[in-house]
C-alpha positions as CSV (number, residue, x, y, z in Angstrom):
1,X,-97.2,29.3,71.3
2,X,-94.1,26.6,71.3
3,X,-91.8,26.8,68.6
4,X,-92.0,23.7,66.6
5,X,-89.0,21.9,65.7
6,X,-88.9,19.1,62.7
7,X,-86.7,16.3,63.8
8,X,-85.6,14.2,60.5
9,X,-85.5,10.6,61.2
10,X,-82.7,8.9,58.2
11,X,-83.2,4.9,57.6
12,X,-84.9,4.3,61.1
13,X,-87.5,1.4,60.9
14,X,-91.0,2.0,61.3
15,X,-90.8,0.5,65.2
16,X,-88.4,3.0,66.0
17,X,-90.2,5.7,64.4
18,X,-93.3,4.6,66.4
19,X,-91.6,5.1,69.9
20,X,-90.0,8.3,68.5
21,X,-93.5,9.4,67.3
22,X,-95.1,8.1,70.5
23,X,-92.1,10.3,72.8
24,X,-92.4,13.2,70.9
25,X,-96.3,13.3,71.0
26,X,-95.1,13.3,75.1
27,X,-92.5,15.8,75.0
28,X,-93.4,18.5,72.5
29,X,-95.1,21.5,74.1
30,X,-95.1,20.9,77.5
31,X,-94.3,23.9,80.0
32,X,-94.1,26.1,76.7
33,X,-91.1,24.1,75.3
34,X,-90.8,22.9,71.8
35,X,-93.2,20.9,69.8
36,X,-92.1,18.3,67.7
37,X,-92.8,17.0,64.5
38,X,-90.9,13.8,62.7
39,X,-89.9,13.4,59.3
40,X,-87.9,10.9,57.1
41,X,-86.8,13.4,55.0
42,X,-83.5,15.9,55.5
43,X,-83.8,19.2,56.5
44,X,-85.0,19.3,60.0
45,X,-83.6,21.5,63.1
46,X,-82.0,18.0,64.5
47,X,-80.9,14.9,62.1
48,X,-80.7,11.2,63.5
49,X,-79.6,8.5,61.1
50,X,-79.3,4.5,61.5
51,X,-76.7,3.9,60.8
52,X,-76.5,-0.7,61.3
53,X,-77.5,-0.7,57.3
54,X,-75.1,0.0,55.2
55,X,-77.3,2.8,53.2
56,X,-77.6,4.4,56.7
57,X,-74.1,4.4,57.2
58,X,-73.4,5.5,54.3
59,X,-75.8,8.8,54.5
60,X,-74.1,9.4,58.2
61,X,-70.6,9.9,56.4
62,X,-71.8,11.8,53.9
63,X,-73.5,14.5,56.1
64,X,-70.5,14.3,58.4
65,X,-68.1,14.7,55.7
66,X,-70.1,18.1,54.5
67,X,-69.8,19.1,58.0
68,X,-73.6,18.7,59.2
69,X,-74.4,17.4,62.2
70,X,-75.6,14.2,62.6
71,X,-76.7,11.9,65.2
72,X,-75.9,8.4,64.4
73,X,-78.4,5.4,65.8
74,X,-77.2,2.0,66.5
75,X,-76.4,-1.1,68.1
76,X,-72.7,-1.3,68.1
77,X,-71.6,1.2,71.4
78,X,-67.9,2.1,69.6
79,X,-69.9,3.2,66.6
80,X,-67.2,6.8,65.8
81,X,-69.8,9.3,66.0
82,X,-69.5,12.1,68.2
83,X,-73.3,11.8,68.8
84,X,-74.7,8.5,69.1
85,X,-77.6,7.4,70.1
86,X,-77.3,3.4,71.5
87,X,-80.3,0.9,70.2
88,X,-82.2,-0.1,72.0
89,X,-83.9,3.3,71.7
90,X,-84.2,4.3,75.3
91,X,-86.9,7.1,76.0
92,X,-84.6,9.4,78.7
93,X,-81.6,9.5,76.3
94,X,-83.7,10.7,73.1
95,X,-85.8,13.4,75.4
96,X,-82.4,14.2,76.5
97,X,-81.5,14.4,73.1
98,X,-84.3,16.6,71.9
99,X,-83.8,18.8,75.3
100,X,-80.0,19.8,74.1
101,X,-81.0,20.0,70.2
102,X,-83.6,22.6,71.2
103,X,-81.1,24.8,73.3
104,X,-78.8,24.5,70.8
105,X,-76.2,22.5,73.0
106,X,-75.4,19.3,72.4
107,X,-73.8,17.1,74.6
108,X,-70.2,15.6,73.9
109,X,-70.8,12.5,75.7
110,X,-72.5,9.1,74.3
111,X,-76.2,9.2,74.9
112,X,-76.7,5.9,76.2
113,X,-79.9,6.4,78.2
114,X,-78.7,4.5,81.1
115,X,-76.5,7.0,83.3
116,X,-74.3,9.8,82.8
117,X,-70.5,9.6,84.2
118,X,-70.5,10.2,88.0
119,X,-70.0,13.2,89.8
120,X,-66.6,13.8,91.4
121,X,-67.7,13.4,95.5
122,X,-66.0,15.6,97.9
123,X,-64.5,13.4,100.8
124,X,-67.0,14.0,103.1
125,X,-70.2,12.9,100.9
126,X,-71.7,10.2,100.0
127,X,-71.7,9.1,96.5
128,X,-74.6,7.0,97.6
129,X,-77.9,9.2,98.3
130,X,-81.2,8.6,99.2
131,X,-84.5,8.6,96.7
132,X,-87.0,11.4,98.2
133,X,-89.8,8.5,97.3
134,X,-92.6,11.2,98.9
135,X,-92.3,14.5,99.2
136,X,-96.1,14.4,100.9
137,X,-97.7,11.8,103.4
138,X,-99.4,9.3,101.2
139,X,-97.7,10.5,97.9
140,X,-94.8,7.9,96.4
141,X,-93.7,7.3,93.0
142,X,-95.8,4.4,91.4
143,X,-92.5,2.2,91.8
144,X,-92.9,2.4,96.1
145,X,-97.3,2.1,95.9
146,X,-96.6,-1.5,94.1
147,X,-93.7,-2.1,96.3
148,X,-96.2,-1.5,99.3
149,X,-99.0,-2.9,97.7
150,X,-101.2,0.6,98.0
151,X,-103.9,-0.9,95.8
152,X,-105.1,-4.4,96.9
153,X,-108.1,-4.5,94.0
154,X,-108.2,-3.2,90.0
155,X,-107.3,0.2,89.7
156,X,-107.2,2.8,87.2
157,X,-103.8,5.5,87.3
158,X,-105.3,8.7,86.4
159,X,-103.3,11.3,87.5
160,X,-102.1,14.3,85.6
161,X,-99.9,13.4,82.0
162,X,-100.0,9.9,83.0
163,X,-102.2,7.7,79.8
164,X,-104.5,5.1,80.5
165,X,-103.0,2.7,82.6
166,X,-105.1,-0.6,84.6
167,X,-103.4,-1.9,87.1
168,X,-105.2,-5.8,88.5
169,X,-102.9,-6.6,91.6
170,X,-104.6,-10.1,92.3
171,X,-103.6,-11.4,88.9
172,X,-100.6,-9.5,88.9
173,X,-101.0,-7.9,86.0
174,X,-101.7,-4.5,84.0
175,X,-102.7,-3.4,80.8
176,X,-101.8,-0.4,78.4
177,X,-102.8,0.3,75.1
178,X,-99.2,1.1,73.9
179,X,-95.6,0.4,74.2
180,X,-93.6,0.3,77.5
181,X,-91.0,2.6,76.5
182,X,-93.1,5.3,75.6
183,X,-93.6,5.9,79.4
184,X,-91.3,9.0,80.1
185,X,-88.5,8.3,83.1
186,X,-89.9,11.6,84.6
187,X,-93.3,10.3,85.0
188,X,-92.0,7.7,87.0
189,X,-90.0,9.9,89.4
190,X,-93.1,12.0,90.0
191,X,-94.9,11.1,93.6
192,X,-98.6,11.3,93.2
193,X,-101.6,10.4,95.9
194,X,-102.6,6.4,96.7
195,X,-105.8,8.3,95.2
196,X,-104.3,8.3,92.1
197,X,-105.1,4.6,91.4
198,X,-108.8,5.0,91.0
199,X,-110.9,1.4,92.2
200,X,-112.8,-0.1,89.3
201,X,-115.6,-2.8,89.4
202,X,-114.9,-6.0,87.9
203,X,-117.3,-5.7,85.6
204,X,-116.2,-2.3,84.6
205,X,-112.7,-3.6,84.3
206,X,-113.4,-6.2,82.0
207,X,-115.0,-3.3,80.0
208,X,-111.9,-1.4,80.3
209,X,-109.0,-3.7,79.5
210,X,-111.0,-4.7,76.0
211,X,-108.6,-3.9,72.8
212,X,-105.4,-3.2,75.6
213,X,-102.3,-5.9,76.4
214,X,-102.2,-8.3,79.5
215,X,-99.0,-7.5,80.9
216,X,-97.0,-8.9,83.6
217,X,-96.9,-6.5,86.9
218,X,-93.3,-7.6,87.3
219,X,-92.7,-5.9,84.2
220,X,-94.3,-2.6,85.3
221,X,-92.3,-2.8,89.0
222,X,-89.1,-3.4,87.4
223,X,-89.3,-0.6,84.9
224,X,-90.8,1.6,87.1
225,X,-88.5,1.2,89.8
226,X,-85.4,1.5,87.4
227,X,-87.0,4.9,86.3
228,X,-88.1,6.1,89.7
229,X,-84.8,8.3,90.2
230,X,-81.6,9.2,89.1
231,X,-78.5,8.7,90.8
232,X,-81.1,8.0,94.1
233,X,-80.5,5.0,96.0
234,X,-84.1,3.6,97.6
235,X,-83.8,4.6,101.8
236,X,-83.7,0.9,103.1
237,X,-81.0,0.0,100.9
238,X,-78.7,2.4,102.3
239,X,-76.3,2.2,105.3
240,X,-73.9,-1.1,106.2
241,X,-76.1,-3.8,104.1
242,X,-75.1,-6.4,101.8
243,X,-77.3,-7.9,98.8
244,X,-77.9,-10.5,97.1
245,X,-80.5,-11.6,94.3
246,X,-82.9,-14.3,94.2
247,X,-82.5,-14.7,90.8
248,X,-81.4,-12.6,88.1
249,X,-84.2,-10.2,86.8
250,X,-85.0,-11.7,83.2
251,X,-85.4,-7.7,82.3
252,X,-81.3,-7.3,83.1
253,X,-80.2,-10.2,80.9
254,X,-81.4,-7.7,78.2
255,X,-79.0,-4.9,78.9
256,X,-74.8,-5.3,79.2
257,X,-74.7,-3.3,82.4
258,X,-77.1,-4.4,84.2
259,X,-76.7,-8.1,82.9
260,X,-72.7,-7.5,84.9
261,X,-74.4,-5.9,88.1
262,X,-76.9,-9.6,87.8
263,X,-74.4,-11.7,87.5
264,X,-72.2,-10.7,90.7
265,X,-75.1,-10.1,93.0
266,X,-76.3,-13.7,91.7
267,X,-73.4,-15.4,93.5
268,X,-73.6,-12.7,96.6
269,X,-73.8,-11.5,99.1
270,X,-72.0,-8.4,98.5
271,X,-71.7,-4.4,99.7
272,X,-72.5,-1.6,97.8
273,X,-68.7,-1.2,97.6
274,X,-68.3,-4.4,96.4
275,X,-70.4,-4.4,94.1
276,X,-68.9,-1.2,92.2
277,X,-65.3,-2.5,92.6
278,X,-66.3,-5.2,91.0
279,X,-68.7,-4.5,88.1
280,X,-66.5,-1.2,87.1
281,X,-70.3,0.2,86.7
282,X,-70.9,3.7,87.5
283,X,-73.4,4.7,90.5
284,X,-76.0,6.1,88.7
285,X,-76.3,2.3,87.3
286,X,-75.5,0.7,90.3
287,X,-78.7,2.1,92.4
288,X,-80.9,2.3,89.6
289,X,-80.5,-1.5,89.5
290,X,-80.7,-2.6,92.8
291,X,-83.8,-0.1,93.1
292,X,-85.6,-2.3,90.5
293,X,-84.5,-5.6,92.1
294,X,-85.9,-4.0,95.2
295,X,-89.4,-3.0,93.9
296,X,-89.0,-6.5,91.7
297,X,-89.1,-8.3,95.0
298,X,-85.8,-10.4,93.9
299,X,-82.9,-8.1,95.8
300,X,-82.4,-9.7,99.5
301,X,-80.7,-8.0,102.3
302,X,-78.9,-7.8,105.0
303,X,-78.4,-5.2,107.2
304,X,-75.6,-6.5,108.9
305,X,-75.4,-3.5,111.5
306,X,-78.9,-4.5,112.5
307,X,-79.5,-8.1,114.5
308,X,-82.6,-8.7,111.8
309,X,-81.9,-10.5,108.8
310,X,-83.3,-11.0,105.6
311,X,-81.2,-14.1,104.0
C-alpha cells in the first residue's frame, strides 16, 4: 500500500484548494507512490501557505522564524521564500512539489511551473531538440492528433488515466466536466492510438456533453501543445526557419513570459536565435511556446533553407 502523506494547505482559498484537491486525487498512489490527503490545518508531512493576505504572511514568518519549513504561495515572483510556489497555481510545479516533499528533497530553485534553468550544452549539441511526438505509427500526443485533424467527427478520449473528455471538431469545441488545470502536463506528453478518440453519434453526444462546459478547441490545442513536452522543440520547427505570429495567442497575454516571447514574434519574422537573444527567456520556454502557437494554428513559418514558403 502507498504511504499517505497529509499536505497542510495555510490561508489558500477554496479555488485553489479545489485544483490542489483535484491534482492530488491525480497524483496520489500511482505506480505505488504516495497518496495524498489535504488539510487546512498544521501538521502535515509538507506545509504550503498563501502568503498575498497579510494573515498568510504573517503565519509564513512565523513558521520560518521557528525554523519549519514552509512553502510560501503567491502572486508576487520576488516574494523571499526559499520555496515558493508562483500563483497562478500551475499543475507541473505543485506535482513537482509533492514529488520532492515525498523524497524528502526539496528543490532550491523557485517553482514556477513554467521551465527549469537550462542545461549547460556542450559545443557540439544542440540546445534545440526535437519532440519524439510518436514513439509508434499512429500514436501522437493529443496536441499533434488536433494539429493533424485525426478525428474529423465527435469523439470521446478514453484512453488509460485520461477523465472524460468530448472532443466535437466541426464546432470546434470540447467539453469537460472539470477545470483545465487539473489536466496533468504528463498526460499530455503521453502518445496514445488515433483509436483513442472513440466516434460518438450525435445523438449520443448530446447525451454526453449534458451537465459538462462548452469549451473552445483553441483552448484545448494551446494547452495541450504547451504541455506536450519539455524542453522538446516540435520536428518542423527545427532547422534554419524563422517565425512569426498571426496574432498573439490570447492564452500568452495571461503569463509574463510568454506575453515577452508574443510580443516579439508579433512584429517578426525572427530565428530561433533571435528570438532568445531577445526575450532573455530560457529554452525550455522558448519551444514550449512556439509548440503551442504551432498546434494553435497562429505561428507562421519560413524555412528559409527550403524554396517553399509559408508567409
Amino acid at each position: 500500500m502507498p504511504e499517505q502523506m497529509v499536505l497542510s494547505a495555510l490561508h489558500v482559498g477554496p479555488k485553489d484548494l479545489m485544483v490542489m484537491r483535484s491534482l492530488l486525487n491525480l497524483a496520489g498512489g500511482r505506480d505505488g507512490s504516495e497518496s495524498w490527503s489535504i488539510t487546512d490545518q498544521p501538521g502535515g508531512d509538507i506545509t504550503l501557505i498563501d502568503v498575498d493576505a497579510e494573515p498568510g504572511e504573517d503565519a509564513w514568518k512565523n513558521l520560518t522564524h521557528r525554523g519549519v519549513v514552509a512553502i510560501a504561495m503567491s502572486r508576487k515572483k520576488d516574494f523571499p521564500a526559499t520555496y515558493l510556489l508562483v500563483k497562478p497555481l500551475r499543475s507541473r510545479a505543485f506535482l513537482k512539489l509533492l514529488t520532492a516533499a515525498a523524497s524528502g528533497e526539496m528543490p532550491t530553485d523557485t517553482l514556477t511551473g513554467i521551465a527549469d534553468p537550462p542545461a549547460t550544452a556542450s559545443a557540439n549539441d544542440s540546445i534545440w531538440q526535437s519532440i519524439d511526438i510518436g514513439e509508434q505509427v499512429g500514436h501522437f500526443t493529443l496536441a499533434e492528433h488536433l494539429r493533424r485533424q485525426s478525428w474529423k467527427k465527435p469523439v470521446v478520449i478514453t484512453y488509460p488515466g485520461w477523465p472524460l473528455i468530448l472532443i466535437d471538431p466541426g464546432s470546434g469545441a470540447w467539453f469537460y466536466d472539470g477545470s483545465i488545470s487539473d489536466l496533468a502536463p504528463p498526460m499530455f506528453a503521453q502518445p496514445m492510438p488515433s483509436s483513442a478518440g472513440v466516434p460518438v453519434s450525435s445523438a449520443d453526444f448530446v447525451d454526453r456533453i449534458e451537465g459538462h462546459r462548452q469549451r473552445p478547441l483553441s483552448e484545448l490545442k494551446w494547452f495541450a501543445g504547451l504541455a506536450q513536452a519539455r524542453g522538446r522543440l516540435h520536428p518542423d520547427l527545427l532547422g534554419d526557419v524563422q517565425f512569426m505570429l498571426t496574432q498573439v495567442p490570447a492564452e500568452a497575454t495571461r503569463n509574463e513570459s510568454l506575453h515577452v516571447l508574443a510580443k516579439i514574434l508579433i512584429r517578426g519574422p525572427v530565428t530561433l536565435e533571435e528570438l532568445a537573444e531577445r526575450s532573455e527567456q530560457p529554452p525550455e520556454n522558448i519551444m514550449a511556446f512556439l509548440n503551442a502557437c504551432y498546434v494553435s494554428g497562429k505561428l507562421l513559418i519560413n524555412k528559409t533553407s527550403q524554396q517553399a514558403a509559408s508567409f
